[in-house]
TORKOL-4160 file (C-alpha; in steps of 0.2 Angstrom, whole numbers, padded with zeros to 4 digits, m for minus):
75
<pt num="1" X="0483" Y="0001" Z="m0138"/>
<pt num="2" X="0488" Y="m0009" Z="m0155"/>
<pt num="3" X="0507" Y="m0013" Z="m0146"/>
<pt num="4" X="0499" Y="m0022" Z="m0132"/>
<pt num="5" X="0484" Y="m0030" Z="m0146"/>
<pt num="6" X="0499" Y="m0034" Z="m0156"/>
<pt num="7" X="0508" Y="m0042" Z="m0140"/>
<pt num="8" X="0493" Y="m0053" Z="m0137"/>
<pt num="9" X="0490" Y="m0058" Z="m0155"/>
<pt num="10" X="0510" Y="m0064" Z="m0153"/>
<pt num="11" X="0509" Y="m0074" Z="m0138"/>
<pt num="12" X="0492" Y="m0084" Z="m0145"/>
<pt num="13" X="0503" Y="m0087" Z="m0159"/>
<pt num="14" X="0517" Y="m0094" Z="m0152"/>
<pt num="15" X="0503" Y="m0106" Z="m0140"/>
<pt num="16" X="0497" Y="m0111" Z="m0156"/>
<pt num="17" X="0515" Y="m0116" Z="m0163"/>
<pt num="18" X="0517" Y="m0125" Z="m0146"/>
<pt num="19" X="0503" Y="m0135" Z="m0147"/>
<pt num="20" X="0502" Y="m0138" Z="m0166"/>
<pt num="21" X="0522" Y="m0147" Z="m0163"/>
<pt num="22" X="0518" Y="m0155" Z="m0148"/>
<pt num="23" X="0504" Y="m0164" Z="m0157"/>
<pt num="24" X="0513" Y="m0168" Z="m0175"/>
<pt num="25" X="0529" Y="m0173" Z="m0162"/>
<pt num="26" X="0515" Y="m0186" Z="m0154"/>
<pt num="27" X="0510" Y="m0192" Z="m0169"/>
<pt num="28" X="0525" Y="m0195" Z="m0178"/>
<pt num="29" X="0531" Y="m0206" Z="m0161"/>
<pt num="30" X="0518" Y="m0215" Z="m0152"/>
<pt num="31" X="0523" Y="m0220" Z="m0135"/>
<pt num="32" X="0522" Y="m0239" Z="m0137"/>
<pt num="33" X="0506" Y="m0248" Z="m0127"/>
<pt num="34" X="0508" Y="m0257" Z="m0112"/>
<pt num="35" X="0506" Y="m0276" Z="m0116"/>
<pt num="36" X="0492" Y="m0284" Z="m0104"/>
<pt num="37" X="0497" Y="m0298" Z="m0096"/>
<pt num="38" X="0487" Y="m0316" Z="m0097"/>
<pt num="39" X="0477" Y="m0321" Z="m0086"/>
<pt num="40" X="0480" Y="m0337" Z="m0078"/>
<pt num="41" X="0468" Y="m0349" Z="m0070"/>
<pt num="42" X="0473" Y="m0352" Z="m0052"/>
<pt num="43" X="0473" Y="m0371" Z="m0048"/>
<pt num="44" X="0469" Y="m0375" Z="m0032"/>
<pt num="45" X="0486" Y="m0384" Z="m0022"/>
<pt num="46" X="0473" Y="m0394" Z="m0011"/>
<pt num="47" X="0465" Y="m0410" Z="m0023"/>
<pt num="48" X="0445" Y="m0408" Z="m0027"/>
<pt num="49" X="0436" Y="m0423" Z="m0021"/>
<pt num="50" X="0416" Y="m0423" Z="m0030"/>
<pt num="51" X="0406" Y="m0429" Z="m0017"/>
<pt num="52" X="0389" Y="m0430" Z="m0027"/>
<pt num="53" X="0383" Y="m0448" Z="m0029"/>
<pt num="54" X="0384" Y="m0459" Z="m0040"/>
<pt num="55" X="0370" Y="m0460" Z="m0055"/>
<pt num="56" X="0363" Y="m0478" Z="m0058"/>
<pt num="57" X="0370" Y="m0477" Z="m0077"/>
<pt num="58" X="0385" Y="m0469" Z="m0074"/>
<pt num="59" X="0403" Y="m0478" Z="m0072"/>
<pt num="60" X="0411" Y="m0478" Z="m0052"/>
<pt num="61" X="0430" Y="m0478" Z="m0060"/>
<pt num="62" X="0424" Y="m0459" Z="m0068"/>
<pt num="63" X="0425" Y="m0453" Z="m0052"/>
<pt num="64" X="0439" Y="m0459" Z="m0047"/>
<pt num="65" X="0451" Y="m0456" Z="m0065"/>
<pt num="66" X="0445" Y="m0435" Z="m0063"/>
<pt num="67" X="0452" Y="m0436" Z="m0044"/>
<pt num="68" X="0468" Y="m0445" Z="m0049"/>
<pt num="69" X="0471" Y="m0433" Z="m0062"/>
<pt num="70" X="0467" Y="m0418" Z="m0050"/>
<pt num="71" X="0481" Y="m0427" Z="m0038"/>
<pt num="72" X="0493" Y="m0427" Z="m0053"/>
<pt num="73" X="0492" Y="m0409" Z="m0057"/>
<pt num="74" X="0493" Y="m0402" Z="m0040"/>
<pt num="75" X="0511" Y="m0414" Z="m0036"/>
């Protein structure tokens, strides 16, 4: 009865030993992190043309500057 106590007692031992390296093994080498990669903003290949009107106060050539510059960065 004590031989197979003593049995069990050994093999919880040796789980423990396991265990206990596996962990210092894991700490003393971290397995490097994956790097996340930007996002990037997705620009549109077809030119965005503002179709709201024209305020009173405001200046016709605005407009048309924002759409050129649109057309420039989508050549």
């Amino acid at each position: 009865m004590s031989e197979t106590i003593f049995g069990y007692a050994m093999v919880i031992f040796i789980i423990l030993i396991v265990i206990l390296t596996s962990k210092v093994h894991e700490y003393r080498h971290p397995k490097p992190k994956k790097k996340e990669k930007p996002i990037k903003p997705v620009i549109s290949k077809d030119p965005v043309i503002d179709e709201t009107p024209i305020k009173l106060n405001e200046d016709p050539r605005y407009k048309d500057f924002i759409n050129a510059q649109w057309d420039e960065m989508n050549k």
